[in-house]
C-alpha positions in Angstrom: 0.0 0.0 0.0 3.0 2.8 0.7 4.5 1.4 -3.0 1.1 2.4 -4.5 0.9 5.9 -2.6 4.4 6.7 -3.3 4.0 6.1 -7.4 1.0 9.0 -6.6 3.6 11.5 -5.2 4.5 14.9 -7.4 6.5 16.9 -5.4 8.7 17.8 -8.6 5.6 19.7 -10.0 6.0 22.7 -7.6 9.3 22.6 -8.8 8.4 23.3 -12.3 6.0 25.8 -11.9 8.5 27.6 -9.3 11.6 27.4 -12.3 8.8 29.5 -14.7 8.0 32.0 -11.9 11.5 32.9 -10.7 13.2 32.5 -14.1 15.6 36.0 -14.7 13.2 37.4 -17.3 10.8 37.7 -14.8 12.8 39.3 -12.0 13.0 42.2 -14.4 9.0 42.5 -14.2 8.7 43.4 -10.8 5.3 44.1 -9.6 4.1 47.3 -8.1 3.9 45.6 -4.3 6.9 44.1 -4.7 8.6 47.2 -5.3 6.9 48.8 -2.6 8.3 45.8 0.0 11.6 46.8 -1.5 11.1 50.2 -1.0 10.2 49.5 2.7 12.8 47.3 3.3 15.5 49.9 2.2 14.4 52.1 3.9 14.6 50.3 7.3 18.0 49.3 6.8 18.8 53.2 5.8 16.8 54.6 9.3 16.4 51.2 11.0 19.2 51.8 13.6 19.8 55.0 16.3 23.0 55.4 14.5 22.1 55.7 11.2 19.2 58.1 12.3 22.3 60.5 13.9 23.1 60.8 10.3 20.5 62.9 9.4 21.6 65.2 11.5 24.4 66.8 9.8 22.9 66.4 6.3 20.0 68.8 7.7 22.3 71.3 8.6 25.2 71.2 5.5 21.6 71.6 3.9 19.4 74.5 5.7 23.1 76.5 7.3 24.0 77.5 3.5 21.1 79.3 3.5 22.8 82.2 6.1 25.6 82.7 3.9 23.2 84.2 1.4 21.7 86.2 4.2 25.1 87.7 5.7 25.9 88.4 1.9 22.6 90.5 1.3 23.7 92.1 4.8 27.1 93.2 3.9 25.3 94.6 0.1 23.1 96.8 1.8 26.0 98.5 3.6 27.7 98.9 0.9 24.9 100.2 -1.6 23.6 102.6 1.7 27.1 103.8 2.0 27.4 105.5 -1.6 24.4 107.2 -0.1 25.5 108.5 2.9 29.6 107.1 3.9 29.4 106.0 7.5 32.4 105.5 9.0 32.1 102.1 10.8 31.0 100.5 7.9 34.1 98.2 7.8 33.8 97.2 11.4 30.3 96.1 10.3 30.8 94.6 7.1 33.9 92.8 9.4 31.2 91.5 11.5 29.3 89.6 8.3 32.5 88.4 7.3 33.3 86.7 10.3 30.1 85.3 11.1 30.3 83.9 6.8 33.9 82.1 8.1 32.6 80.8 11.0 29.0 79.2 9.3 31.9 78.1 6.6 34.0 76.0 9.0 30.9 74.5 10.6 29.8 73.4 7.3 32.6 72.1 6.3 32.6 70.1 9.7 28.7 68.6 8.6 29.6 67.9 5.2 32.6 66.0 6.2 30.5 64.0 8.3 27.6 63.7 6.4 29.9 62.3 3.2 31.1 60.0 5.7 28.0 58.4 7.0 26.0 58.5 4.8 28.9 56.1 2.5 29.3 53.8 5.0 25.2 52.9 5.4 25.4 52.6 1.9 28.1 50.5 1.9 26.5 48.0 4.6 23.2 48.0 3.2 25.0 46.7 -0.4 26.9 44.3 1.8 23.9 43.0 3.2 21.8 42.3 -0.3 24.6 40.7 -1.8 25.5 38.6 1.1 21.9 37.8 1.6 21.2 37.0 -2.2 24.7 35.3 -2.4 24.0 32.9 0.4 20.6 32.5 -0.6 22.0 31.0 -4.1 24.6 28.6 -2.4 21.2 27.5 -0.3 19.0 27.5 -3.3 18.5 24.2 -5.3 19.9 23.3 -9.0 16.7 23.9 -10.4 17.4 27.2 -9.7 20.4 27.6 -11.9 19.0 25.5 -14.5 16.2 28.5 -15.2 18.9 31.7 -13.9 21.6 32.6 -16.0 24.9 33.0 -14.2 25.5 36.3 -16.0 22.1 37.7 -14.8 22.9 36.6 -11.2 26.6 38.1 -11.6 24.7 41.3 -12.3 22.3 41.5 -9.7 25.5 41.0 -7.1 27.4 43.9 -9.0 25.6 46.7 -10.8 21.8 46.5 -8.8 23.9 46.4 -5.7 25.7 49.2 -6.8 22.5 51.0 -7.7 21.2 49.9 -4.3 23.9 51.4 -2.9 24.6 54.6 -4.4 21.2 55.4 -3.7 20.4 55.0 -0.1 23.9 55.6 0.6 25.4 58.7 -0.4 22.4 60.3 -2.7 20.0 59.7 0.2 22.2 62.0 2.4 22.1 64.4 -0.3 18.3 63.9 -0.5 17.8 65.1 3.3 20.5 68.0 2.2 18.2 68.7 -0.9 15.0 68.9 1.5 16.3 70.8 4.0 17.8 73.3 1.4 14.6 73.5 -0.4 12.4 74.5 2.9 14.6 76.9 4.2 15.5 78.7 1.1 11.8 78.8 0.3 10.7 79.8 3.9 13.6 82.9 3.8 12.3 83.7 0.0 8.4 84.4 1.5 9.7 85.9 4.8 11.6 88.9 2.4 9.4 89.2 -0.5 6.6 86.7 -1.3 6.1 88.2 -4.9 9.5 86.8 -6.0 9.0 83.7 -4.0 5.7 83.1 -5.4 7.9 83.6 -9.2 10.4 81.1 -8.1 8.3 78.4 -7.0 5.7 78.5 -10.0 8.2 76.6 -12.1 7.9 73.3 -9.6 5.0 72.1 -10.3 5.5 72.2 -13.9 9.4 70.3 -13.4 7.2 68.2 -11.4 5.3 67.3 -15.0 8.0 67.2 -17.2 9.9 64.8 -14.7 6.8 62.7 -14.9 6.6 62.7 -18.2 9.9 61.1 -18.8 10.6 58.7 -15.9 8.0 55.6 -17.3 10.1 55.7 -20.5 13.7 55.8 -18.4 12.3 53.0 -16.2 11.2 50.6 -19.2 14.4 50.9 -20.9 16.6 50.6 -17.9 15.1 47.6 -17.3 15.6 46.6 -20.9 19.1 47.3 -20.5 19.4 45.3 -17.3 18.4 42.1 -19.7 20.9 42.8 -22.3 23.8 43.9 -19.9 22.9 40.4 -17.8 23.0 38.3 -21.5 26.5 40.3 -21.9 27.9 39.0 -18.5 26.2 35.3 -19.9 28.7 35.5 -22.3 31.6 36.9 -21.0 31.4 34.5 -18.0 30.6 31.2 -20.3 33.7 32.3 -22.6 36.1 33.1 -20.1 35.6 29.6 -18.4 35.5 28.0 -21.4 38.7 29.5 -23.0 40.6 26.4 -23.8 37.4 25.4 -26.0 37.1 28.6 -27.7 41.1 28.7 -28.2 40.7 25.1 -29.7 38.0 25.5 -32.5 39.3 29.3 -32.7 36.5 30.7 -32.2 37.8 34.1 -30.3 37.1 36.2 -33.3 33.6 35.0 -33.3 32.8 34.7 -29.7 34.5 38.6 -29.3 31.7 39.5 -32.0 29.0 38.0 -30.1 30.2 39.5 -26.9 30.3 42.9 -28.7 26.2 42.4 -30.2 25.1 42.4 -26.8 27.4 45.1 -25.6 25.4 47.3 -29.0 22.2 46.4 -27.5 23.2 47.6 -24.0 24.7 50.5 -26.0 21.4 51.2 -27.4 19.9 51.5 -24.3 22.1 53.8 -22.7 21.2 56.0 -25.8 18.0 56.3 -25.3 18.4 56.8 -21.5 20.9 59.4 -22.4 18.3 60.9 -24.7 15.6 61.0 -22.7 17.6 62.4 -19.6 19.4 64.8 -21.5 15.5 66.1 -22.7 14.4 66.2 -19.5 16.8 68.4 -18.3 17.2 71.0 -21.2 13.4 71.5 -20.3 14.1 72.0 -16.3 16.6 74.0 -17.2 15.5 76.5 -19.6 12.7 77.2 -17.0 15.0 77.6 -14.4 16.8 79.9 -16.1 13.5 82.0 -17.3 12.6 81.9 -13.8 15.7 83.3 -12.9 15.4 86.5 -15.5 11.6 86.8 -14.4 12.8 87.3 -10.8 15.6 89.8 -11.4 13.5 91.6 -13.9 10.5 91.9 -11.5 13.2 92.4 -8.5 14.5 95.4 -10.0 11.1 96.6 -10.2 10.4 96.0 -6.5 13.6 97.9 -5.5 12.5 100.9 -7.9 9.2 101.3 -6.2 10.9 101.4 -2.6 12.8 104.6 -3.3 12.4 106.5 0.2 11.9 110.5 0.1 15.8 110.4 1.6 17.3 108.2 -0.9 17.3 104.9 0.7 15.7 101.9 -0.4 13.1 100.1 2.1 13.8 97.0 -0.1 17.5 97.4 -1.3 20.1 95.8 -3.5 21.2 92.9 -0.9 17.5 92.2 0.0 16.8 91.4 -4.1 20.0 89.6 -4.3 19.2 87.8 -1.0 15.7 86.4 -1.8 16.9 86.0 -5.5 19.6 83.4 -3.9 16.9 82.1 -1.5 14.7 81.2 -4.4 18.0 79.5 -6.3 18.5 77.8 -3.7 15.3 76.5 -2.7 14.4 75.7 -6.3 17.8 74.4 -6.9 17.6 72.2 -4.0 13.9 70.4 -5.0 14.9 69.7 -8.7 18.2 68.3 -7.4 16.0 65.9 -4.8 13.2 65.4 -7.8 16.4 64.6 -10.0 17.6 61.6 -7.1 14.4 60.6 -6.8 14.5 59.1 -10.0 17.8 57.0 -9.7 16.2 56.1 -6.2 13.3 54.6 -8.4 15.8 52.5 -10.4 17.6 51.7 -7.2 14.1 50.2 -5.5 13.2 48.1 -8.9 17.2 47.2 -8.5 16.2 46.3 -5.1 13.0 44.1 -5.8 14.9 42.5 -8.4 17.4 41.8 -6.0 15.0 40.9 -2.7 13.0 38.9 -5.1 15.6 36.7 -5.7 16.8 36.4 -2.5 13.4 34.8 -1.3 13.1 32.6 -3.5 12.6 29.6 -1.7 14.2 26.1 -2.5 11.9 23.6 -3.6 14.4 20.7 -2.4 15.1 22.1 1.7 18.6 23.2 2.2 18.7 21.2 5.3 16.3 20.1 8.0 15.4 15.9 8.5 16.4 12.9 10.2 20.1 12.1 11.2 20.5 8.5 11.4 23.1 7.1 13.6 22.8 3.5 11.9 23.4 4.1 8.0 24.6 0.9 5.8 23.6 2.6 2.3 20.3 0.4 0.8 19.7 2.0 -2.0 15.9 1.3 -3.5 14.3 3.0 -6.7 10.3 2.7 -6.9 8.1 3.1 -9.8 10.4 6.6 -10.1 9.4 9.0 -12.6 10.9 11.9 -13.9 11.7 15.1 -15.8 14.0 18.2 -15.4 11.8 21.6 -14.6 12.9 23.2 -17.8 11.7 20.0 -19.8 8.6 18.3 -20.3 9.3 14.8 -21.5 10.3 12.2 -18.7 13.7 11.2 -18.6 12.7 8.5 -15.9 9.6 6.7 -16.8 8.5 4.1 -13.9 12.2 3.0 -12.8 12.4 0.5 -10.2 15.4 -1.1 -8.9 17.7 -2.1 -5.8 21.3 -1.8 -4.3 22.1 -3.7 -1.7 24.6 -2.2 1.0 28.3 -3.3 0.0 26.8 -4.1 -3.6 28.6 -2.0 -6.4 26.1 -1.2 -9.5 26.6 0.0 -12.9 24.1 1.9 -14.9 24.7 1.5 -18.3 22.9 2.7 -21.7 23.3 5.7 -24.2 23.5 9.1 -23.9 20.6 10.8 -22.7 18.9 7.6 -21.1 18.7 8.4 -17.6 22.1 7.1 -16.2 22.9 10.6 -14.7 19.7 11.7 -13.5 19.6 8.5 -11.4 22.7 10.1 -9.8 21.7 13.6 -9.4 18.6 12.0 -7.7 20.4 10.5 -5.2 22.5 13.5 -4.5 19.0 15.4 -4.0 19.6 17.9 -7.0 16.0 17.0 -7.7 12.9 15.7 -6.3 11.4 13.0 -8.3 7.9 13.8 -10.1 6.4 9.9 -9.1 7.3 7.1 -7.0 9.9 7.1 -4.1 13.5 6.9 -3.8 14.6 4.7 -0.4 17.5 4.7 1.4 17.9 2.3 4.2 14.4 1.6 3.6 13.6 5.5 4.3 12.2 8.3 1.8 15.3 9.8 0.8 13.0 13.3 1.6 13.2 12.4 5.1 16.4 13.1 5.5 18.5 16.1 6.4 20.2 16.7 2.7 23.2 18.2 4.3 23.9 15.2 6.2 23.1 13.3 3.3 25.5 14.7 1.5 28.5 13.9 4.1 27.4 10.4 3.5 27.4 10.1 -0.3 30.5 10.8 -2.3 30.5 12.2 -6.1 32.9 11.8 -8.3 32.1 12.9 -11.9 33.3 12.9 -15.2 34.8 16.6 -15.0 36.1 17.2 -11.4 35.6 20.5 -10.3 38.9 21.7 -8.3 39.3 25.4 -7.2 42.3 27.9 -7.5 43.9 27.0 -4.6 46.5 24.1 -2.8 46.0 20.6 -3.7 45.4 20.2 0.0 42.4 22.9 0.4 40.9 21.5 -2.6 41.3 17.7 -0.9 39.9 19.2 2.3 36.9 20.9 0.7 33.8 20.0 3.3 35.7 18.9 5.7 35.8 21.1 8.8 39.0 19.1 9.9 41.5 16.5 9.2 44.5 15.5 10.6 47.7 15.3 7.9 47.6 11.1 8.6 43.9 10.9 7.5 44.7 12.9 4.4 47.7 10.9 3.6 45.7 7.6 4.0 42.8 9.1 1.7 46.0 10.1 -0.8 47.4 6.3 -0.7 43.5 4.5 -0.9 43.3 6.9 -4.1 46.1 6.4 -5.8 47.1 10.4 -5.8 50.2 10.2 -2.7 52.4 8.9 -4.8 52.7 11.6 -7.6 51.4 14.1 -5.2 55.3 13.4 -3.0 56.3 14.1 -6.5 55.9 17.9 -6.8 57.9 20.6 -5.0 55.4 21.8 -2.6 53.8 18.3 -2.3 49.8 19.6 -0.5 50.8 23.0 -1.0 51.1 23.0 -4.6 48.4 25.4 -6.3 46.3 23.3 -9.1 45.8 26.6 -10.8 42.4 27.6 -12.8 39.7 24.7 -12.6 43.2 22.6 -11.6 44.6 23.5 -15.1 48.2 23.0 -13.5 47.6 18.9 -13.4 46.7 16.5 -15.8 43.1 14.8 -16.3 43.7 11.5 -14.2 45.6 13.7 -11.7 42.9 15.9 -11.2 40.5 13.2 -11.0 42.6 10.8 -8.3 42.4 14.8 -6.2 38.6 14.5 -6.7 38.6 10.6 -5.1 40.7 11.9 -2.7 38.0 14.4 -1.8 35.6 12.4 -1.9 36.9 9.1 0.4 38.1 11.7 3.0 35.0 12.3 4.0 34.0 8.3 4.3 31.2 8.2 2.4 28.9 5.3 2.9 27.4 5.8 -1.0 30.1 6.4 -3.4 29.0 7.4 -7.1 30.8 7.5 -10.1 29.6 9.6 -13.2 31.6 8.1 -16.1 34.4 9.3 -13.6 37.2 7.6 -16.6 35.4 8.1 -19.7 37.2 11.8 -20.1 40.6 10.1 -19.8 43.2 8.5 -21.8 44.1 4.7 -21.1 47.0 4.8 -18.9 44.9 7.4 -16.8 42.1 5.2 -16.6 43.9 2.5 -15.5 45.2 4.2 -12.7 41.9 6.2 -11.7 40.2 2.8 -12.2 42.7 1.4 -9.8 42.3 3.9 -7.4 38.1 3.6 -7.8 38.1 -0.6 -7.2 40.2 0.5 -3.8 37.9 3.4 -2.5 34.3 1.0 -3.6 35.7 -2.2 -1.4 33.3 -1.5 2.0 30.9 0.8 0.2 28.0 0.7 -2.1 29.2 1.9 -5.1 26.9 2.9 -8.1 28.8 3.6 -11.4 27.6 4.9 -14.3 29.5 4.6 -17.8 29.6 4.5 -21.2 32.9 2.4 -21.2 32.1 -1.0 -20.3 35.3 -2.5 -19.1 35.3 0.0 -16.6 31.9 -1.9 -15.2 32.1 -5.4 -16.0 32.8 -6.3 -12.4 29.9 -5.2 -11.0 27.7 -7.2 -9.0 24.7 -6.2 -10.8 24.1 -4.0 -14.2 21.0 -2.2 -15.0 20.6 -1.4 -18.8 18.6 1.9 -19.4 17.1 3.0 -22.5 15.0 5.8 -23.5 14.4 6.3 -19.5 13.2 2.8 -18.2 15.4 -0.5 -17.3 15.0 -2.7 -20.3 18.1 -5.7 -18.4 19.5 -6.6 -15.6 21.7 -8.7 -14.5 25.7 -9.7 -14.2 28.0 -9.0 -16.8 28.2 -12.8 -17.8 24.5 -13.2 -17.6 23.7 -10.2 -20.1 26.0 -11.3 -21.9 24.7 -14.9 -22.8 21.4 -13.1 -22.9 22.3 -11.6 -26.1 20.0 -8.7 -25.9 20.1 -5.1 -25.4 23.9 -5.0 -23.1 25.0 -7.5 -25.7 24.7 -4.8 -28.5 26.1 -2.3 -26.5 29.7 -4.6 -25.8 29.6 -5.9 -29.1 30.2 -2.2 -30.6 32.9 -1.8 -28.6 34.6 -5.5 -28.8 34.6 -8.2 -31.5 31.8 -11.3 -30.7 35.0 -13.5 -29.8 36.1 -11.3 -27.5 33.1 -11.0 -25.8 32.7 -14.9 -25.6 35.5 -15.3 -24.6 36.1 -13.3 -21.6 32.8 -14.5 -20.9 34.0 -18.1 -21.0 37.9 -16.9 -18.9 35.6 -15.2 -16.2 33.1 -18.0 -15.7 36.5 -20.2 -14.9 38.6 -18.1 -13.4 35.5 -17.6 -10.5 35.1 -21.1 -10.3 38.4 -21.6 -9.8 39.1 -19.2 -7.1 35.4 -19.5 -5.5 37.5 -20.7 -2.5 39.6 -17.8 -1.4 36.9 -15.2 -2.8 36.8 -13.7 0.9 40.4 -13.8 1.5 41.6 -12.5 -1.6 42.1 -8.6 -1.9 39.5 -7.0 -4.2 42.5 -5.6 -6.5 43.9 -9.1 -6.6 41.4 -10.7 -7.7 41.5 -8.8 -10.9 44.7 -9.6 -11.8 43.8 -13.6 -11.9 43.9 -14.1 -15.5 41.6 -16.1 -17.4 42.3 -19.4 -18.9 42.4 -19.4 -22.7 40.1 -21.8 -24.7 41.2 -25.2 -25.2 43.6 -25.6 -28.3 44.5 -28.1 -30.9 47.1 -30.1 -30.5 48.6 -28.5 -34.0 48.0 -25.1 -33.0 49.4 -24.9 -29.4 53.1 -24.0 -30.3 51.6 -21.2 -32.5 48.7 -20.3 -30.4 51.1 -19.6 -27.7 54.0 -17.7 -29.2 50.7 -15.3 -30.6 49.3 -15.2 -26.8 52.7 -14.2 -25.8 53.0 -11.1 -27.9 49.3 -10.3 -27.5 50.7 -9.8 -23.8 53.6 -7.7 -24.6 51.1 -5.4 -26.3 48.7 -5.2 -23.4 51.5 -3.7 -21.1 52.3 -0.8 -23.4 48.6 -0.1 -24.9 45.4 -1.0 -23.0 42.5 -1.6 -24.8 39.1 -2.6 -24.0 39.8 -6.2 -25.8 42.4 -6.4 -22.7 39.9 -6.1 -20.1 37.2 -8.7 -21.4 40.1 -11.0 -22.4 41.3 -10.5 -18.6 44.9 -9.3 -19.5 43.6 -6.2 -17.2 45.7 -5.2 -14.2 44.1 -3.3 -11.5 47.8 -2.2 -10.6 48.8 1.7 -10.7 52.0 2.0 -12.9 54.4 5.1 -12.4 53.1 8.2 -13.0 53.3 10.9 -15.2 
């Protein structure tokens, strides 16, 4: 009854509707809420702490104290214009007094700017610290859906330039926003206080900047967001090619892949174009009214001063009251089309923001951790009426598989390209959930346990190890909180690696360069089974971890595997047979269900589907006959199976078929030679024919 419910399950289907939802094209089209929850959320990080708030402080006043020097400057103008008038003798000791009080507002400025720059740069800086460590974290947390539907080069750019955005704007533009404010109020409040017929002048031009920013911002928004797409397909590339160089150098295709890098830089270009346009538009516009503004207020100014005339000469509104309000209303008016101007990268920076946040919660549809942790684990392995397909496809790739590993049991998968070897594997890591069926370990739903944990008790090694840019002994030590230098050394000698590792200068602390371009393929991979048996797995699997190799490589790598698999269960997947013939039991996939099963011998004899796949690798007499040398050669040594070393064993060589009594001189001189061969050029004809040694020969 729990087979027939589990063949019912679909947890895989959230999965696939999640990859459409959260793919990168659609973190561009950030809905109106969500940009509002981005909006709040910035802005708590920007105020959310006392000491942030205490930098608000001295942006108000770097903001609203500029406003005095245009008073004291009006001051001092009167003086002097009063003075042609009528020369008063302590007008330097007055105009003295002006200038002092303009040094001291200076120095105090100076003072709150200084620390106004400063703070406001560092909450800036911690809030784009925080995004990108929270996004960052979320994608090491995030499952491999994830990055099957997300473009690296879109995620590269959310970490750099919307950070940035993120940044600048509630960092360092967001103190100049409260500056901007604060200038605007007071100027405006100073400009009514000494004439509100030039103030009313001044601010009449607002509300129509207000329009004409309004106008324009949709258009910037929708192609910045354009341009976001085509800068993130730009970083696709660049990252793709730079990791791929040796590829690229080997078909040279750098002329070409330079071209296609510099399409997608014209399309960014494009964009920034028609920003540029649009912005440079916008503020002709604002700027020609500012400037009419300006010539209506000194026009009507001069007026005002005119009509003030007293009977005695002097002015009731003089020549440093019109210059006065005329620098209050600059200054105001400057100060709002400045803070309308930041408004508008503040808008990019909040849909940088959502884009960002969006991201960030997106939650994992395989848990990053949480389950059972069980003490007792001998690694069963059990497949049941499994089904199915990657999120970004819709055709199964598993189509009701069922089969078993026993603990200790080493399994090959075998079967073309494309026939659901791999996914079996990627499965059992957890990459995925399956669609239907169950997957049982120790006779447990592999979903009921705590994947990290699960993944300190299943080793990978794959077809293309992955080692980073660092010492052959970080790489070896990568997952492991600890190990002592013994324990590494053993997990060296069990894989084959100590002895060309003792080989090198710097031994452990030799760096494997880029993607460990400094060592060769079998090198690398012996470091990756390294990795992988210091940890002591309990499940080891092996994605075609030879079929990238040449033959003296896969001889030792293979050596090297048959050591680490003794103790474990082992599940191999490869397209090279001889690297799987002495498995305990072979499942045959095609097209995404099991079509055999059995032993090597047994499939063999069968004649079917495993029978086609040898016999395009070997000749039919090879094939019989290691068939025919292996049946013996187990019969004959049936008797000290158990206490006969795994690697031994291998080396027993078959007996050849019986001879004619004419031939035998001949037969043998030919066997001889084949021999010779076999030690300087292994084949696959080798293995079947048992000539294969297990043995690891000196290395390179």
């Amino acid at each position: 009854m729990f087979a027939e419910q589990s063949t019912h399950r679909n947890s895989s289907e959230h999965s696939s509707r999640r990859s459409s939802e959260y793919s990168l094209s659609s973190q561009i089209k950030v809905q109106v809420d969500e940009k509002k929850m981005a909006k709040g959320a910035l802005y708590k990080m920007a105020f959310g702490s006392c000491r942030n708030l205490l930098a608000v402080i001295p942006s108000f006043i770097s903001g609203g104290g500029t406003i005095l020097t245009f008073f004291m400057f009006g001051k001092i103008l009167n003086l002097i214009s009063s003075y042609s008038l009528a020369p008063d003798p302590k007008l330097y000791d007055q105009c003295l007094k002006y200038i002092y009080g303009m040094i001291g507002i200076s120095c105090g400025l100076a003072i709150c700017k200084f620390l106004h720059q400063y703070a406001w740069i560092r909450i800036g800086c911690e809030i784009s610290c925080k995004i990108r460590r929270d996004l960052f974290k979320n994608m090491m947390q995030n499952d491999v859906t994830f990055f099957d539907t997300n473009p690296i080069g879109g995620i590269l750019t959310l970490l750099s330039e919307d950070a940035q955005q993120v940044q600048q704007a509630f960092g360092t533009d967001k103190g100049t926003q409260i500056s901007n404010l604060t200038q605007f109020i007071t100027g405006i409040i100073f400009a009514y206080v000494y004439s509100w017929r030039l103030a009313l002048i001044a601010t009449a031009i607002i509300p129509v900047a207000a329009i004409i920013m309004t106008f324009f911002m949709p258009g910037i928004i929708k192609i910045t967001a354009t341009r976001f797409l085509c800068l993130s397909k730009s970083m696709t590339i660049a990252e793709e090619t730079l990791s791929s160089i040796r590829t690229v150098r080997g078909f040279n295709m750098e002329e070409n892949e330079a071209k296609r890098f510099e399409k997608s830089q014209y399309e960014t270009i494009k964009c920034e174009r028609k920003i540029g346009f649009l912005i440079s538009g916008m503020s002709t516009i604002v700027l020609t009214l500012l400037w009419t503004m300006v010539l209506c207020n000194l026009y009507y100014g001069t007026h005002l001063v005119e009509k003030s005339r007293k009977a005695d000469g002097t002015f009731g509104f003089g020549i440093g009251d019109l210059m006065s309000c005329w620098g209050y209303c600059m200054f105001g008016c400057m100060g709002i089309l400045m803070l309308q101007g930041s408004l508008q990268g503040e808008q990019r920076a909040i849909a940088a923001g959502a884009r960002i946040f969006k991201l960030s919660n997106t939650p994992p549809s395989v848990p990053f951790e949480g389950g059972i942790e069980s003490d007792i684990f001998i690694g069963d392995i059990e497949f049941k009426n499994v089904t199915f397909r990657y999120p970004t496809r819709q055709i199964n790739v598993l189509n009701n598989v069922s089969f078993k590993i026993k603990s200790g049991q080493i399994a090959a998968l075998v079967g073309h390209s494309g026939s659901g070897k791999s996914t079996c594997v990627q499965l059992l890591e957890r990459y995925y959930d399956v669609n239907e069926g169950i997957i049982l370990l120790d006779g447990k739903d592999i979903k009921e346990y705590n994947p990290r944990w699960l993944h300190h008790k299943i080793g990978l090694v794959g077809q293309e190890p992955t080692l980073f840019s660092t010492t052959i002994k970080e790489n070896i030590l990568y997952g492991i909180e600890r190990a002592t230098e013994s324990q590494i050394d053993t997990a060296a000698e069990i894989a084959n690696a100590k002895k060309f590792i003792d080989k090198l200068d710097k031994k452990y602390d030799t760096l494997v360069g880029d993607r460990g371009g400094q060592l060769s393929g079998g090198q690398r991979q012996r470091i990756a089974i390294t990795r992988a048996v210091i940890k002591n797995p309990r499940i080891l699997l092996c994605d075609e971890a030879t079929s990238a190799l040449d033959a003296e490589s896969e001889k030792k790598v293979q050596a090297a595997l048959d050591k680490v698999l003794i103790g474990r269960t082992g599940v191999i997947v490869a397209h090279r047979l001889s690297t799987i013939k002495n498995a305990n039991i072979i499942y045959v996939f095609d097209a995404g269900v099991i079509v055999e099963q059995g032993t090597h011998d047994e499939l063999v004899q069968k004649g079917g589907f495993y029978y086609k796949l040898v016999s395009r690798q070997l000749t039919q007499k090879d094939i019989i006959k290691g068939s025919a040398a292996t049946q013996k050669n187990e019969n004959s040594t049936e008797s000290n199976k158990n206490s006969t070393p795994r690697s031994q064993r291998e080396q027993v060589k078959p007996l050849p078929e019986p001879k004619n009594e004419k031939n035998k001189k001949k037969d043998k001189k030919k066997e001889k030679n084949e021999r010779k061969e076999s030690d300087s050029d292994y084949s696959y004809a080798d293995y079947y024919s048992g000539l294969y040694t297990s043995g690891d020969s000196s290395d390179k």
